[in-house]
C-alpha positions, 0 to 999 in steps of 0.5 A: 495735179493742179493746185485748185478746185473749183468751188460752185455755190448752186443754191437749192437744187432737187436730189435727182437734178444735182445728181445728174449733174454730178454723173455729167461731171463725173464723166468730164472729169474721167475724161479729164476735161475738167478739173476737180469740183466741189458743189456746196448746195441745199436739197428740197425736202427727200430721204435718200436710201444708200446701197444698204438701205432696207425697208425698216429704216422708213417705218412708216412706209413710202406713201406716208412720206410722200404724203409729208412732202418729203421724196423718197429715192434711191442712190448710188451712195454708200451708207443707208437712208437719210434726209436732206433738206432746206438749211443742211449744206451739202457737199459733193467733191468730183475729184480724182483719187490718184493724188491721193493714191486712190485710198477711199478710206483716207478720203472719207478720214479727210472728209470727217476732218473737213466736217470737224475743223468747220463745226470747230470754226464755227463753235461747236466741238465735234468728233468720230466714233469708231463703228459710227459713221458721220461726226458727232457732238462730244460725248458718249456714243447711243444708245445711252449717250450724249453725242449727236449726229450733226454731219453725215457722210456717203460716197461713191467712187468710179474709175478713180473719181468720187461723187456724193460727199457729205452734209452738215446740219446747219438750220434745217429742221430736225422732225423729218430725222426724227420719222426715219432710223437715220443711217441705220442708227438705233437711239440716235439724236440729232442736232444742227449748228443751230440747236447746238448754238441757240441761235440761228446760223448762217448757211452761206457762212458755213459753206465758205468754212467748208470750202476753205478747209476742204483746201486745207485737209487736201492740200488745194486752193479753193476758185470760186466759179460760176455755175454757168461756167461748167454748164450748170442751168442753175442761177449764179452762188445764192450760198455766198458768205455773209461779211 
């Protein structure tokens, strides 16, 4: 196993077209064509329904999200519906299992741990709940607790390589969760670094955080690429950290 991951900043990319994207690495990287990758981006405005999804979960009815300006897709992804949008970082970790002895439970433990070190970095205390995906705020679990979701988690795993990964509330609107029962939750809150910390964050910074602790958990060295360089259409980093 090679000691490196290439991390890609892609800036904004639309749900389908940083899917596809991934599906294209994804193979490359069964081939073994390529190494392991780590996409940091934002999405325009969609909710994306897991394999678990059911209708309930958007009450209100496709059309009427649509008509918010907000897709509505399905995906391969594990988990149930949720929402990404400008100011939430995602990431999306195309990398080989074998290393880590194809145990998709401790991949997706070291993904929570990823999630959590950053927050911690950047100010805000995080945590799991047993029986709830996603990290949290401190406190007691809903409903009827404190905690608030801040980061989810959704992945999907095909001959040893993973896609999707996970996303974190750094300034993006919080409304549209607020239309949906995300990740099938009943009574949840959720929050971003911004609300947590009362002033608004910094996405660059927080996706150099995540990339410098993705490293750490899975024991790799973080190489910035450009995106020109594994055949991305998109521009060159537009998430670069602040100094």
């Amino acid at each position: 196993m090679s000691d490196e991951i290439l991390v890609v900043h892609c800036g904004t990319v639309p749900y389908e077209e940083a899917r596809e994207a991934q599906k294209r690495l994804e193979g490359a990287r069964q081939r073994s064509e390529i190494g392991d990758i780590l996409l940091l981006l934002e999405h325009t405005p969609v909710y994306t329904r897991g394999r678990r999804s059911t209708p309930e979960e958007l009450p209100m009815g496709v059309q009427w999200y649509e008509t918010q300006g907000i897709e509505v897709l399905d995906t391969d992804r594990g988990g149930l519906v949720t929402y990404h949008g400008p100011g939430q970082l995602v990431a999306y970790p195309i990398v080989s299992l074998a290393p880590y002895g194809n145990d998709v439970h401790e991949y997706v433990r070291g993904l929570e741990q990823v999630m959590i070190g950053s927050l911690g970095e950047h100010g805000v205390t995080a945590q799991t709940i047993a029986g709830l995906t996603g990290v949290w705020t401190e406190g007691e679990p809903p409903p009827g607790g404190e905690a608030r979701k801040i980061g989810s988690i959704g992945v999907h795993v095909s001959r040893g390589v993973t896609t999707h990964g996970l996303a974190v509330n750094v300034s993006n609107d919080l409304q549209p969760f607020e239309w949906i029962v995300p990740c099938g939750i009943q009574g949840v809150a959720m929050t971003s670094l911004t609300r947590e910390l009362g002033a608004e964050q910094d996405l660059g910074a927080f996706a150099g955080t995540v990339a410098e602790r993705f490293g750490r958990v899975f024991d790799r060295t973080p190489v910035a690429t450009d995106p020109a360089d594994l055949g991305l259409e998109r521009p060159a980093a537009t998430l670069k950290a602040t100094s």
